[in-house]
TIMI-2910 file (N, C-alpha, C, CB; in pm, 1 decimal, decimal comma, always signed):
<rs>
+----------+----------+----------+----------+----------+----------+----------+----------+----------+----------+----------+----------+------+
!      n_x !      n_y !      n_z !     ca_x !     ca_y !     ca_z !      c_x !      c_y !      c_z !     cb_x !     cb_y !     cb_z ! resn !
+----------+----------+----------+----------+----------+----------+----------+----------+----------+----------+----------+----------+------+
!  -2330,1 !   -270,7 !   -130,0 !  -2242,0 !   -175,8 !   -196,7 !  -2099,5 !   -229,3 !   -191,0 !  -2251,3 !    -34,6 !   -131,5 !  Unk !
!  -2039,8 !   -231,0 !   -314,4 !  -1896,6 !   -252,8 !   -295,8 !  -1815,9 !   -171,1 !   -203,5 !  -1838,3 !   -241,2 !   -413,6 !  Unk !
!  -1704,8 !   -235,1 !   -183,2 !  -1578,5 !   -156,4 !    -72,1 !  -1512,5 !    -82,4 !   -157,0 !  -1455,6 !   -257,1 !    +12,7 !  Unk !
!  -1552,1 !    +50,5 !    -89,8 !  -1433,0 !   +122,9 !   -160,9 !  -1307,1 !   +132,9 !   -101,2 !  -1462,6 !   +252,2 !   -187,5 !  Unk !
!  -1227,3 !   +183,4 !   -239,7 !  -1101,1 !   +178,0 !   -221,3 !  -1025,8 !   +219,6 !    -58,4 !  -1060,5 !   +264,1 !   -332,0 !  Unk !
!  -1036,6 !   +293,1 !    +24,0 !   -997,1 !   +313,7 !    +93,2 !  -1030,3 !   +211,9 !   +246,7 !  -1016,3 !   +429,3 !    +68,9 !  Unk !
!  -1150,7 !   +177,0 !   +191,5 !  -1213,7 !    +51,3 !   +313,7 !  -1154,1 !    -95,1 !   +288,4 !  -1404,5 !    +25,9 !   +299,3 !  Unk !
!  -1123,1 !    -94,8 !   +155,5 !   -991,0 !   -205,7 !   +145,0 !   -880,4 !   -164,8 !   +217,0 !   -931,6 !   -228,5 !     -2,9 !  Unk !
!   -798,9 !    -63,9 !   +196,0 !   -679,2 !    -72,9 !   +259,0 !   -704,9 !    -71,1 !   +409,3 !   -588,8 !    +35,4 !   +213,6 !  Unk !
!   -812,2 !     +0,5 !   +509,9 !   -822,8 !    -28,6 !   +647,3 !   -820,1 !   -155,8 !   +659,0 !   -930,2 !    +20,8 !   +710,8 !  Unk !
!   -884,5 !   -252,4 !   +606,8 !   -885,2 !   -390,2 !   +625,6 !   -774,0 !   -474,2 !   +612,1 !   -965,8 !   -435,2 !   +553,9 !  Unk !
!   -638,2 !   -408,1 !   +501,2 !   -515,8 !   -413,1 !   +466,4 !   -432,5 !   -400,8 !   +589,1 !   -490,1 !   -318,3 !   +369,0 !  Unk !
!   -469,6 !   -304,6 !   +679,1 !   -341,1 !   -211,8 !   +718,9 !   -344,3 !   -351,1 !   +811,7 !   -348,8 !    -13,6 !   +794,0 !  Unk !
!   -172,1 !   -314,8 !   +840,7 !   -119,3 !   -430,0 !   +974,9 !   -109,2 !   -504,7 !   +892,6 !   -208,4 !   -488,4 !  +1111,8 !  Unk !
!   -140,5 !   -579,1 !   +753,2 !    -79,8 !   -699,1 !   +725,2 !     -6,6 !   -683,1 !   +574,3 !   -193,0 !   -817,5 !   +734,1 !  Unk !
!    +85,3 !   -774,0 !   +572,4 !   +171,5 !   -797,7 !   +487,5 !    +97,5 !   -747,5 !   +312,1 !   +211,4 !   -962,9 !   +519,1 !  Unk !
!   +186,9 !   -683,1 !   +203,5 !   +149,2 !   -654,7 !   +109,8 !   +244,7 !   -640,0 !    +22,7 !    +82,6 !   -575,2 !   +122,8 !  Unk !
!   +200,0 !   -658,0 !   -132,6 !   +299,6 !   -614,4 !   -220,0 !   +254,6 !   -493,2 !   -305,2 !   +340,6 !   -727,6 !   -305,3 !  Unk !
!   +288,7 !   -429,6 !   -332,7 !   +273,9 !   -325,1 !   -385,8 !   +336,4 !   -292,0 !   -539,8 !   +315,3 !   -250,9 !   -291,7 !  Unk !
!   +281,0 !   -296,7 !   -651,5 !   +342,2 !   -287,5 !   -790,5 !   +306,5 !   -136,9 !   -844,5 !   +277,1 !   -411,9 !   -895,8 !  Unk !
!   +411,5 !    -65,1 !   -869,4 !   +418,6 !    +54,0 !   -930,1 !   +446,1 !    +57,0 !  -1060,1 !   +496,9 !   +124,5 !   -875,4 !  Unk !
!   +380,1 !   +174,6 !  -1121,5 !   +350,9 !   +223,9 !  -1268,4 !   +533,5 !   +184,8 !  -1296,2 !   +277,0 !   +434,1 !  -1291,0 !  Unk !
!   +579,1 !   +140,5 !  -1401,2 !   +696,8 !   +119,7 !  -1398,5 !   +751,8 !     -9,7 !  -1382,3 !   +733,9 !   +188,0 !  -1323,6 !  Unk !
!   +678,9 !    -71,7 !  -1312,1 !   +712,6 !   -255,6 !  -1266,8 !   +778,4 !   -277,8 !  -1164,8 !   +799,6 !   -345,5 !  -1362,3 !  Unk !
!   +823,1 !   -166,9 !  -1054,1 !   +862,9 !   -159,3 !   -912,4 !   +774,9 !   -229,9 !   -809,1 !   +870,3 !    -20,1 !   -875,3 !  Unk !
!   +818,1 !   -278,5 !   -754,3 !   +738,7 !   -405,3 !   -688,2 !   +802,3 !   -390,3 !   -536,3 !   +777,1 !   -580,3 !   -772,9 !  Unk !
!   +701,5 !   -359,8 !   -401,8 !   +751,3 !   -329,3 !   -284,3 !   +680,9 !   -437,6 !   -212,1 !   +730,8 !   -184,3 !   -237,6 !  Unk !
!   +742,3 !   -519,5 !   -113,4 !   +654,2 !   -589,3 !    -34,5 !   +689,8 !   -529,4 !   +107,6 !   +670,3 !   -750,7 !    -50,3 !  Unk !
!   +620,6 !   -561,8 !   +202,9 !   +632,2 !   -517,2 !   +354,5 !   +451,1 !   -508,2 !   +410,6 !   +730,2 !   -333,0 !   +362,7 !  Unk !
!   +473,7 !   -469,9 !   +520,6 !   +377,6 !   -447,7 !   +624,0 !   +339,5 !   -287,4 !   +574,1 !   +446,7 !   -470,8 !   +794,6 !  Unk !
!   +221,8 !   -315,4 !   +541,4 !   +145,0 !   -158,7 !   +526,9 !   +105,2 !    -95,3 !   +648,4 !     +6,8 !   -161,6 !   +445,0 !  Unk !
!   +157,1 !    -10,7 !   +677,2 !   +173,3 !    +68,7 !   +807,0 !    +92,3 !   +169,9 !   +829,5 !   +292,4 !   +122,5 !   +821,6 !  Unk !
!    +37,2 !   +257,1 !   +706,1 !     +0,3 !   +346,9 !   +708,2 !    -68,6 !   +391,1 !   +556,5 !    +96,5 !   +407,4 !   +764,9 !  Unk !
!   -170,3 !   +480,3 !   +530,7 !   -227,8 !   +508,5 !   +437,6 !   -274,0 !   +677,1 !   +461,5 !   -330,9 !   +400,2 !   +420,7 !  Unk !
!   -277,6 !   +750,5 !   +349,2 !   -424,9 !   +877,7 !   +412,3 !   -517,9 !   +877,0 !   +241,5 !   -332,1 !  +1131,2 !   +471,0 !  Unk !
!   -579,1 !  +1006,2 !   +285,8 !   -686,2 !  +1013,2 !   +155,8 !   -722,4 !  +1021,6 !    +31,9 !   -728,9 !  +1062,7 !   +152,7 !  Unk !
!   -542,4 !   +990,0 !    -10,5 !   -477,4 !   +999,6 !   -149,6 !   -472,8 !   +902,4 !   -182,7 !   -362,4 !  +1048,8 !   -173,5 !  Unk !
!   -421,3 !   +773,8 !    -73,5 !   -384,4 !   +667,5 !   -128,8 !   -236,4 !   +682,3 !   -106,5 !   -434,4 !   +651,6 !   -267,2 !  Unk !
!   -168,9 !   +738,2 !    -39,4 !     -7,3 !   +736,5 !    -36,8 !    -14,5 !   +615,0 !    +68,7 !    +87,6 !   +900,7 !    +22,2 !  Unk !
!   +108,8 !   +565,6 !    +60,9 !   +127,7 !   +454,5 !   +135,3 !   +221,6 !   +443,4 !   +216,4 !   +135,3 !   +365,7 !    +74,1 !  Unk !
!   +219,1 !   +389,2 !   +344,1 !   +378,1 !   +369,1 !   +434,8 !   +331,1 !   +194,9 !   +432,1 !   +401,4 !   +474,3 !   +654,9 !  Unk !
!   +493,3 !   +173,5 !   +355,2 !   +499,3 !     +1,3 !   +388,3 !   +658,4 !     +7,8 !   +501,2 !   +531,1 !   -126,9 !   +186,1 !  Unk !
!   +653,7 !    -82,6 !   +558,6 !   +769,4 !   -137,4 !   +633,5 !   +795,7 !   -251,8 !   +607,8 !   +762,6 !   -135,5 !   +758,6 !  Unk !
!   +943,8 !   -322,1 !   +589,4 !  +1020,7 !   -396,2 !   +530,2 !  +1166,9 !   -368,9 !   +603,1 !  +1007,4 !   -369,9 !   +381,8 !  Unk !
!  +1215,0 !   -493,0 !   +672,7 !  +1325,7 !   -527,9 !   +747,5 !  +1387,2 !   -390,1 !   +763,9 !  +1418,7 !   -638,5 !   +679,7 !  Unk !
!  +1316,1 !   -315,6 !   +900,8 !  +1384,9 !   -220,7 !   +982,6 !  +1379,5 !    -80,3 !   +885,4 !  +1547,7 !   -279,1 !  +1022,4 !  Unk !
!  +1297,7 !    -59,3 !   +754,6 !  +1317,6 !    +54,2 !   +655,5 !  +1158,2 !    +74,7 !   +631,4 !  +1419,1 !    +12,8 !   +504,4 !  Unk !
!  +1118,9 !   +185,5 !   +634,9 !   +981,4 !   +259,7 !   +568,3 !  +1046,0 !   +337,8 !   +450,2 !   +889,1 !   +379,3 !   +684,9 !  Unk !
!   +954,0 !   +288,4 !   +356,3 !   +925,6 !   +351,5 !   +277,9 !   +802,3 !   +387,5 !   +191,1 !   +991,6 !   +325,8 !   +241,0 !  Unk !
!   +789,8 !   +519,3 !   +134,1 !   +644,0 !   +609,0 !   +163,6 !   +626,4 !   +576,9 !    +27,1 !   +636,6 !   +796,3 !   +217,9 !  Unk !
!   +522,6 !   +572,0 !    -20,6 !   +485,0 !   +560,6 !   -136,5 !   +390,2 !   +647,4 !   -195,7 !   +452,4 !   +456,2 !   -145,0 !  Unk !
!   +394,3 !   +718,5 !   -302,4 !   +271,8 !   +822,4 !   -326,9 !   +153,0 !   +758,3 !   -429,2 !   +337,6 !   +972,3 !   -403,2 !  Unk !
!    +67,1 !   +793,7 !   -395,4 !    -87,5 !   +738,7 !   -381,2 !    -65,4 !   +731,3 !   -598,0 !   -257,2 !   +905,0 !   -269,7 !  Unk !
!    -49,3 !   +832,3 !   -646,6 !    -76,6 !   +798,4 !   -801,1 !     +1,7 !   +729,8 !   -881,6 !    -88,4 !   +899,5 !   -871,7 !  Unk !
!   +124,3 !   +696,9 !   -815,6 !   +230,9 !   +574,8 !   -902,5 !   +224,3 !   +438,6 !   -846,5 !   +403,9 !   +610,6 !   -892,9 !  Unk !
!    +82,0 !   +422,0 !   -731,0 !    +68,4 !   +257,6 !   -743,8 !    -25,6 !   +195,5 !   -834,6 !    +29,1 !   +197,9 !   -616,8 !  Unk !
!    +18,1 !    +61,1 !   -897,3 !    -89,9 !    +10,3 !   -957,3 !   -175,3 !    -82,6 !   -890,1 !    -52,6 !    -40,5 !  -1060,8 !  Unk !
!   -108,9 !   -171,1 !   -815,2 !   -213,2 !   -265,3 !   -754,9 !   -168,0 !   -265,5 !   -598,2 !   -210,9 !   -429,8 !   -830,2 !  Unk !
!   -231,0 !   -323,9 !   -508,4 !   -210,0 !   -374,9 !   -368,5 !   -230,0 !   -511,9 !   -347,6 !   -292,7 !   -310,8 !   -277,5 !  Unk !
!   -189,2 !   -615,2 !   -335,1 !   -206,6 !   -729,7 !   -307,8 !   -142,6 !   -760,8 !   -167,5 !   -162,6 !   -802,4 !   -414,0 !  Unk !
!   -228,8 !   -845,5 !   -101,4 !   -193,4 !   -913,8 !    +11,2 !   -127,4 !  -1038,2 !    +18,3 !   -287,7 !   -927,2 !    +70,6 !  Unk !
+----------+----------+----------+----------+----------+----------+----------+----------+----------+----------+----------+----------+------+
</rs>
C-alpha cells in the first residue's frame, strides 16, 4: 500500500524541507511539527512559522 500523506510527513519531521504555497511562496526550514490537517510548523534561523494545511502545494526535502 502506498504512504499516505501523513506517513510521509512523520518520516519528514526533524529534517530539512521546502515548502511551496498556492501563490509561489516558497518556505524552507526544519519541519518541526505537523497535525491532521496537514498544517505545518517549519523552523528557519531562530523563527517558526505555522503554515495552514490547505495553502501548501508541495513538500520537498
Amino acid at each position: 500500500m502506498p504512504d499516505r500523506p501523513l506517513d510521509v510527513l512523520e518520516e519528514t519531521l526533524e529534517t530539512a524541507v521546502t515548502v511551496t504555497l498556492k501563490g509561489g511562496e516558497v518556505h524552507e526550514g526544519v519541519l518541526a511539527g505537523y497535525d491532521q490537517h496537514m498544517n505545518l510548523v517549519i523552523e528557519a534561523d531562530d523563527n517558526v512559522t505555522i503554515i495552514r494545511g490547505d495553502n501548501v502545494v508541495s513538500i520537498r526535502p
